[in-house]
VOTITOR-91764 format. One line per 4 residues: number of its first residue (from 1); their letters; for each residue x, z, y of C-alpha. Coordinates in steps of 0.05 Angstrom, whole numbers. Each point is the difference from the previous one (the first is absolute). Example, Ala and Ser with C-alpha at 12.3 -4.5 7.8 and 13.67 -1.06 7.14 Angstrom:
// VOTITOR-91764
1> AS> 246:156:-90 | 27:-13:69 $
// end
This chain:
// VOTITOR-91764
1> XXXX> 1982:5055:2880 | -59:-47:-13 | -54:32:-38 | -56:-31:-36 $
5> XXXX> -54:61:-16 | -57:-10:-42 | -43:31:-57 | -57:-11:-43 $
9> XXXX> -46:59:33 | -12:-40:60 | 23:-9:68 | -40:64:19 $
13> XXXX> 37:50:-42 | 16:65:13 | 78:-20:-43 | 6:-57:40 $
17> XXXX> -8:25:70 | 48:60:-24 | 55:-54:-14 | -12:-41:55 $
21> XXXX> 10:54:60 | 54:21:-44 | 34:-66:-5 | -9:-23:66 $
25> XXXX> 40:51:33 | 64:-24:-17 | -24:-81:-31 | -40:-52:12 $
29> XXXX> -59:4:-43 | -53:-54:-16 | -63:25:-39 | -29:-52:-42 $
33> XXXX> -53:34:-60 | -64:-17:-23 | -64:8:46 | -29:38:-52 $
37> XXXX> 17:48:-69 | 33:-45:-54 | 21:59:-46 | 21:-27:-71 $
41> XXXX> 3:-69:12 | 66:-4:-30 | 45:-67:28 | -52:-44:3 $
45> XXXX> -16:-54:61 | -55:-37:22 | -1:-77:-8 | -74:-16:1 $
49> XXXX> -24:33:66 | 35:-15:69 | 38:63:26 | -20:17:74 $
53> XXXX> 44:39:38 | -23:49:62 | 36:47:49 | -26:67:2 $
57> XXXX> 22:60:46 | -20:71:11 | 27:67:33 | 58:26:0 $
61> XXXX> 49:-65:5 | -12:-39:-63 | -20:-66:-17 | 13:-51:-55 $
65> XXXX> -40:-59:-41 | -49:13:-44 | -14:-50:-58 | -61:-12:-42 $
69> XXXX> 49:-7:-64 | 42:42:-53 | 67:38:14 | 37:-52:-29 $
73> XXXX> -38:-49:53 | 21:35:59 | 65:0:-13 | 7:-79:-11 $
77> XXXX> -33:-19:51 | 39:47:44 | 69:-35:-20 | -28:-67:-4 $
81> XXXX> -38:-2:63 | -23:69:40 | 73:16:17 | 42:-28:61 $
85> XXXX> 60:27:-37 | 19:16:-74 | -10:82:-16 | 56:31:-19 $
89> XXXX> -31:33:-53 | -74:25:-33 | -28:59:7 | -71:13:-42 $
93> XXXX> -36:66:1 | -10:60:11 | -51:-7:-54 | -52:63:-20 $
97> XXXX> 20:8:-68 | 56:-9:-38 | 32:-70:-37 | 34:22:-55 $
101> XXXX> 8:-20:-74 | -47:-56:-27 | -42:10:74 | 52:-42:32 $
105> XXXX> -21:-67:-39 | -65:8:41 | 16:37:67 | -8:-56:61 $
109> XXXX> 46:45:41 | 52:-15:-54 | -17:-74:2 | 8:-5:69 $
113> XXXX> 69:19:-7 | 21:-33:-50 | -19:-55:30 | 40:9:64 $
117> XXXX> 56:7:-56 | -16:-72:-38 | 24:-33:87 | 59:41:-14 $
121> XXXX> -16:56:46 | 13:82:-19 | -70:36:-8 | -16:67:-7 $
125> XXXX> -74:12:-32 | -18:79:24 | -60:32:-25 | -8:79:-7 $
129> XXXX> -35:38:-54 | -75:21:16 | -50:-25:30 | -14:54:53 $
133> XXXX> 49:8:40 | -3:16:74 | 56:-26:24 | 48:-49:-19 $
137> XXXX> 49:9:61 | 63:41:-49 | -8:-57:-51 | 12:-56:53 $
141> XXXX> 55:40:31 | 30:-4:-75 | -25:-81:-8 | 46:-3:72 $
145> XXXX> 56:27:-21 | 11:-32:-72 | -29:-74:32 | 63:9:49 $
149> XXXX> 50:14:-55 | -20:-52:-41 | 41:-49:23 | 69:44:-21 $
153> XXXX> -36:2:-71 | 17:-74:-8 | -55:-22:-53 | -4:-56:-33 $
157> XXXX> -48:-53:27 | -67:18:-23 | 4:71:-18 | -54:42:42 $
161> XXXX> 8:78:6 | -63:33:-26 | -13:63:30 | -45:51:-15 $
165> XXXX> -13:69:38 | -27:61:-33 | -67:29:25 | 36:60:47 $
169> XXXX> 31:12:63 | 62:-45:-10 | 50:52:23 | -26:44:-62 $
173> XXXX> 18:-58:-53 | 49:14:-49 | 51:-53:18 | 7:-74:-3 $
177> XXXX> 12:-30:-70 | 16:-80:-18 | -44:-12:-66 | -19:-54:-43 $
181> XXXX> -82:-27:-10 | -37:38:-59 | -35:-50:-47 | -49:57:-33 $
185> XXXX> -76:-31:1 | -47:51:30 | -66:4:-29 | -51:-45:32 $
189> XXXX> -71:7:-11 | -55:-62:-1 | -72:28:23 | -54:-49:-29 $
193> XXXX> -69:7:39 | -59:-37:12 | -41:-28:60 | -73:6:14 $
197> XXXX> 1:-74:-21 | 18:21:-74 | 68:-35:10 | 71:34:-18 $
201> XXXX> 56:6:50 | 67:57:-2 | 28:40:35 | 81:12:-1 $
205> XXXX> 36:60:0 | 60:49:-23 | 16:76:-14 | 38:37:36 $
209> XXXX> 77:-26:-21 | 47:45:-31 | 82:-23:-8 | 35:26:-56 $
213> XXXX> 70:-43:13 | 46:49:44 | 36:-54:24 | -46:-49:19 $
217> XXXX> -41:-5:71 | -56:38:-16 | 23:64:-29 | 51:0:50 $
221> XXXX> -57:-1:63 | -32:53:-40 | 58:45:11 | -14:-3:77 $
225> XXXX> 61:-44:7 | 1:-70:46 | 8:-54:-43 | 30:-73:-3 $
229> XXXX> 3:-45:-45 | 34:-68:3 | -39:-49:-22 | 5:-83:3 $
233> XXXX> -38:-58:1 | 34:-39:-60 | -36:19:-65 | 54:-21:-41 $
237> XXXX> 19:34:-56 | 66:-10:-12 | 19:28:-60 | -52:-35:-35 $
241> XXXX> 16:-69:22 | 71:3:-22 | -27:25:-61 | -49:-56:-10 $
245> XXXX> 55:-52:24 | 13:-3:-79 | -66:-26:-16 | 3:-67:49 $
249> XXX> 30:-38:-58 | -58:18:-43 | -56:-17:41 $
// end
């Protein structure tokens, strides 16, 4: 299997290089990811700015391209013009920190996969609760195994397979569960200070997130458990729009 691997931590991530010697012992792996951190960047692309592309190696065996642009970036330009070959599927992560709930609308790592999934390829976006961990080898041992059943899932054309990892040896997790995203806002905070030049500027932030929905992603993580959570690229709501189908006359 073709693999494309990126991320939105940069090609020198500790996630990244775990997946990638992972990977390449049984696949061909190509690494395209930003040259740099583009965290919470959501799906955006760069259209003002000319993206550069540069080959980069180190120890141990791996190499890919890193480009001065967003997740999302590195993933076109892979398919329309890195790539000898078309991937046979996406593979984002492993990200320091988990995607679940309302996070997802801004993770880059998601992004990226999703936009593997919008040229009609399967991605997996893999990030693990956390921000300290020491080593990400268990979790892309588990990434491995569920990219390479993937195909026997048979998903729809632009569904991507978000996974997230709880912050523990893997082999101590509670299980595997299939969940759905929690939409429960988490309280963000806006800092207002001011410069030595008297003028104002803010700072962003958040509290610690709590999820009270047993069912959804969140909670679910919080239990220790491995989660995934189907989610697609057409924003659709379908219900509604056979509902408002009996308005068109009256408009």
């Amino acid at each position: 299997m073709h693999v494309l691997l990126t991320n939105d931590d940069g090609i020198y991530a500790e996630g990244l290089r775990a997946l990638y010697h992972c990977l390449t012992r049984r696949h061909k792996v190509t690494v395209v990811a930003p040259d740099r951190e583009r965290s919470a960047v959501g799906h955006g692309i760069t259209l003002h700015q000319p993206l550069r592309a540069t080959r980069v190696s180190s120890g141990n065996g791996f190499c890919g391209i890193a480009v001065n642009g967003t997740p999302a970036d590195c993933v076109k330009l892979a398919v329309l013009e890195l790539l000898d070959d078309r991937p046979d599927m996406v593979v984002s992560g492993i990200n320091p920190g988990a995607n679940v709930g309302v996070n997802i609308n801004y993770s880059g790592t998601v992004a990226a996969a999703r936009e593997g999934a919008l040229y009609g390829l399967p991605a997996i976006a893999a990030s693990v609760q956390g921000t300290g961990r020491k080593s990400y080898d268990d979790a892309a041992e588990f990434v491995c195994r569920l990219m390479e059943k993937t195909p026997a899932m048979s998903l729809p054309t632009g569904t991507v397979l978000n996974v997230n990892m709880p912050d523990i040896p893997l082999e101590q997790a509670a299980g595997v569960r299939f969940s759905r995203q929690d939409q429960e806002l988490f309280a963000e905070t806006v800092e207002k200070r001011t410069d030595p030049r008297n003028r104002h500027y803010f700072w962003q932030g958040c509290e610690a997130q709590t999820y009270t929905d047993p069912d959804a992603d969140g909670a679910i993580l919080g239990q220790r458990f491995i989660t995934i959570t189907p989610i697609t690229c057409d924003a659709t709501d379908y219900g509604v729009l056979e509902t408002l189908k009996a308005w068109e006359n009256d408009l």
